[in-house]
N, C-alpha and C positions, 0 to 999 in steps of 0.2 A: 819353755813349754808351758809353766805357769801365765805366762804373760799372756800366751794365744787363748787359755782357757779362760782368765778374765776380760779379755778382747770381746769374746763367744758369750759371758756371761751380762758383758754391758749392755751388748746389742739385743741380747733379751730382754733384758729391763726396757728397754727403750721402745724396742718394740710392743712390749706390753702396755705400757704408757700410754703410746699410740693411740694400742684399740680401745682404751679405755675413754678417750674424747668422744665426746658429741659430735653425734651427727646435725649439721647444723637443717636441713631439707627432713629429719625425721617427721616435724610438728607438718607438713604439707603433702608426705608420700600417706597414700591412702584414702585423701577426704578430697571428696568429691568437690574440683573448681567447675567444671564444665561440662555440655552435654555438646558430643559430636554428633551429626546426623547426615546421614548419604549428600540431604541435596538442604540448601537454604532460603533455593525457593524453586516453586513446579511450574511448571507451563502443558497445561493438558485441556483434552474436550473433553465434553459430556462422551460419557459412556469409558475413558480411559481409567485404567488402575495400574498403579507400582508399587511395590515393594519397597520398604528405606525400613536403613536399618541404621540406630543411634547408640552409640557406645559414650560410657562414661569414662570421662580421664580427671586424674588428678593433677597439680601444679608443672608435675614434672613429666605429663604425659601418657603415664601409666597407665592402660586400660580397668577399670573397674566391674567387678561382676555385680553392679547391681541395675536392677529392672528402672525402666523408664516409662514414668506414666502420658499417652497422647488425650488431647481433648483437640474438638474443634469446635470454631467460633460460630460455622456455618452448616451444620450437617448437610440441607440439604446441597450447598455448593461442594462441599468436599467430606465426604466421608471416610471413618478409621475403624478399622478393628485388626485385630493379634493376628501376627501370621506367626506364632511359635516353633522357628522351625533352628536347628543348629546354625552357628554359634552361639551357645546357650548365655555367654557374659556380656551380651549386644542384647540390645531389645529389639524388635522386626515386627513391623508391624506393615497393611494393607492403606493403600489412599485410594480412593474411588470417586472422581468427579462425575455428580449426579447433575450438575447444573452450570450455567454460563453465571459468574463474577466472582467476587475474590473473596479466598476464607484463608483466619491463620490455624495454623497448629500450634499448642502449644504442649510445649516439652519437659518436665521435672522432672527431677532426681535427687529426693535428699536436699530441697529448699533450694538446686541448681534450676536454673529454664533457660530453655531456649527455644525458639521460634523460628517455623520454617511458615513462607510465604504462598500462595498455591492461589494461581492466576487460573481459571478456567473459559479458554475463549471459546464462543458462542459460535456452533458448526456453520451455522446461518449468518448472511446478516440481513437481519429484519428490520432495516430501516425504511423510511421513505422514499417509495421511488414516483414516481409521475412522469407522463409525457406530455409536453405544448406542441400541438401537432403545427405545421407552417403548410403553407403551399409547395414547401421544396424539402425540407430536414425538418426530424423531429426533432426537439430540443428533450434527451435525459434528466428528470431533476432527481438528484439523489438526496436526502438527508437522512442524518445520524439517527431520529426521532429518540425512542425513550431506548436504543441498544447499549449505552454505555461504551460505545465507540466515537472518536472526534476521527477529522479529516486532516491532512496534513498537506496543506496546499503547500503544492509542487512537486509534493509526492506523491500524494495518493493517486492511484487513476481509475477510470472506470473502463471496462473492457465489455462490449456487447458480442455474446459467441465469438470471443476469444478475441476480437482485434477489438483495437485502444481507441476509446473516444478521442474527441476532440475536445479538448476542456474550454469552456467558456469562459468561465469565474468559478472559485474555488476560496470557501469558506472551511472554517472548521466543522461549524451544523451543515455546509449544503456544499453541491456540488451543480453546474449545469456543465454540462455535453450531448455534442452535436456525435450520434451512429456515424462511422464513417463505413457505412452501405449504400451502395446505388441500388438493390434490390430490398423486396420488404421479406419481414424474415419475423417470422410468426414461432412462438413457445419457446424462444432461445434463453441462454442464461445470460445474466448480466451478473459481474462480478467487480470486485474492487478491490484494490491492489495496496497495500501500506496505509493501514489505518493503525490508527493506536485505541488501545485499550484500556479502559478506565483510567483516564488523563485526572493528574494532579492525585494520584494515591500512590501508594506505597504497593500496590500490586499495576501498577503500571508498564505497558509495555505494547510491543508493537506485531498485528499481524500479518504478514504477509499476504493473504490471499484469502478472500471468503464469495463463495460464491451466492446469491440470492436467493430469497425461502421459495422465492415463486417464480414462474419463468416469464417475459417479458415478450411483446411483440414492438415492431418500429415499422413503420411504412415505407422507410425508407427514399429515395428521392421522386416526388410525386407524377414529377415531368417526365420521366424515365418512363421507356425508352423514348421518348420524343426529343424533343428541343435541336436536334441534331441537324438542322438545316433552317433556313431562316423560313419557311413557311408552318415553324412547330414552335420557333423562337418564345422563349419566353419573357412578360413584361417585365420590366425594370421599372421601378421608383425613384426620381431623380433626388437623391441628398441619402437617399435610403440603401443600404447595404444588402446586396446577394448572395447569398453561400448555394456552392452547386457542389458535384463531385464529377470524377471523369477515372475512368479506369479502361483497363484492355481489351475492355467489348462497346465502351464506351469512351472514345478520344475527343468528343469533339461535342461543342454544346454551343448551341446560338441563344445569346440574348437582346433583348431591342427593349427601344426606348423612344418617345415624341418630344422633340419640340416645338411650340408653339411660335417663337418668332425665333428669327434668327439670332445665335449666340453660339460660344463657345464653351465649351465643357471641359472639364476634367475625368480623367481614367484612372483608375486606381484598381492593380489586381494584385492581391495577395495568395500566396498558397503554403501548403504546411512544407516549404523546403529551403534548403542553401546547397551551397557545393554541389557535395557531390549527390542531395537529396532531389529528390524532384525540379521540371524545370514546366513551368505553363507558361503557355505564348499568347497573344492576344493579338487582335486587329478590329478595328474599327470600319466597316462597310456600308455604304449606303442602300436607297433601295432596288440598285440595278447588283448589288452586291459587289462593286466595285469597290476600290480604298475612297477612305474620305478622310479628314479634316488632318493628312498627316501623319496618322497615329495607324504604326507598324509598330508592333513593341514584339519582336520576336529576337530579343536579348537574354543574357541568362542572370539580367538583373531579378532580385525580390527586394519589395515589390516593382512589377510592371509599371510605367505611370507614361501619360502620356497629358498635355495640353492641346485640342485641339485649334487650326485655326475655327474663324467666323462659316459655323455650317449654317445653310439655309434651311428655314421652317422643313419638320418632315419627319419621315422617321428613319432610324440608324440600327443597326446589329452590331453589337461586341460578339465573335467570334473566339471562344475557347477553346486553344489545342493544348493536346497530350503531347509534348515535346519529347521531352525523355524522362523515365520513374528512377535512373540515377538508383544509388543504393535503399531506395526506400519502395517497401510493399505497395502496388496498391490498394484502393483506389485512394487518388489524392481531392483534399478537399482545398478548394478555392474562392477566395470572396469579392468580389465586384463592388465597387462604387465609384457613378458616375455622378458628377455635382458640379 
């Protein structure tokens, strides 16, 4: 019996012992390592406001109830004031993007900071647009100008009332595209697609879709409706390249060309397709609109090409048909060069 009660008696001791050690995490529970915040960095427009709310922790994670001072770098890009509302041991406070570019926030608590980032993309984009008007397609020029936007050749696109340019060349400052309309098409929008946002910062990023501050007009293709039989045919520039377009009110388009003495030529037609995209056919006609020098190119090669033989002085039509639009919208755009 004695033995059980000094048994009972050690384990007291021992466990007293115990609690009397140090807690090794005491010197760190309490004091303020770090400041958590909703988000640690914003993606918003002018005119948008959120809510974040930043709670303090210690080493071990513990929430701390003390208050968190906000500043910003930018007011008018991103503004802050209290939104004091429960969880009283969080600090809440209001963000209000008044402006397009990037502002930090900065975060302290008892000599802690920490920093959330706040991108504000521009509802607009207000860059440089221009038109080179041609005798067939107008040529789109887009540039960045001073928007704080760069171009992502390959990606970006430019889209005229909703359907996709044709890209010519594509820079980071500049963009050219050819409307792909056969009709002209007055007050529309133009818009562009994956730009990035203040490239080479630290509020860097990329946006999807902006449509233009001002709305754009395109003449669209100037031959139209004509060229559709060889007495509407339009000229060609021998070594000089053609872009035309042709869609489902519009199959079929004649172009002609002179030579001076007799020679052979080359054809060369290109279109925006493969497989199972678009297919344009071409033929070579003389001026009874008969075939000439050979060239039947109604394959579902891209491009078309064709060598003719030795035609006599005179003039020729190239002949563009709408073969099949395959899985692709129209209208399709097509480029000719005879040389």
């Amino acid at each position: 019996m004695k033995r059980h009660l000094w048994g009972l008696a050690l384990a007291g001791v021992l466990i007293g012992v115990a609690g009397c050690a140090s807690d090794p995490t005491a010197d760190i529970s309490g004091t303020p390592a770090r400041i958590v915040p909703t988000y640690t960095k914003m993606f918003m427009f002018p005119g948008d406001s959120l809510v974040v709310t930043a709670q303090v922790r210690d080493e071990q994670g513990g929430s701390l109830a003390i208050p968190v001072t906000v500043t910003s770098s930018d007011a008018a890009i991103a503004a802050v004031g209290e939104d004091p509302l429960p969880p009283f041991e969080d600090t809440r406070f209001w963000v209000r993007a008044d402006g397009a570019g990037g502002a930090t926030l900065t975060l302290t608590a008892e000599g802690v900071t920490e920093e959330i980032l706040v991108a504000v993309f521009p509802d607009v984009f207000e860059g440089d647009v221009s038109f080179v008007t041609s005798a067939v397609l107008d040529t789109v020029v887009v540039g960045v100008g001073t928007s704080g936007l760069q171009f992502i050749p390959g990606e970006t696109a430019v889209l005229i009332d909703g359907t996709t340019a044709r890209i010519v060349s594509a820079t980071p400052g500049e963009i050219k595209a050819i409307p792909m309309t056969v009709a002209a098409l007055t007050d529309v929008t133009l818009t562009v697609e994956n730009v990035l946002f203040l490239p080479g910062t630290e509020f860097e990023s990329t946006i999807a879709t902006l449509d233009g501050a001002a709305p754009v007009s395109v003449t669209g293709e100037d031959n139209e409706p004509g060229n559709n039989d060889s007495g509407t045919a339009t000229p060609l520039v021998l070594g000089t390249p053609f872009e035309g377009l042709i869609d489902g009110q519009d199959v079929r388009d004649y172009l002609s060309f002179t030579l001076a003495t007799d020679r052979s030529v080359d054809i060369i037609i290109s279109f925006d397709g493969n497989g199972a995209d678009p297919d344009i056919d071409a033929a070579l006609r003389n001026s009874a609109l008969g075939s000439a020098g050979g060239c039947s190119m109604g394959t579902a090669a891209q491009p078309e090409e064709c060598t003719t033989s030795v035609l006599p002085a005179g003039t020729y039509y190239v002949r563009i048909d709408w073969y099949d639009s395959g899985s692709a919208a129209p209208p399709h755009w097509y480029r000719v060069l005879v040389q």
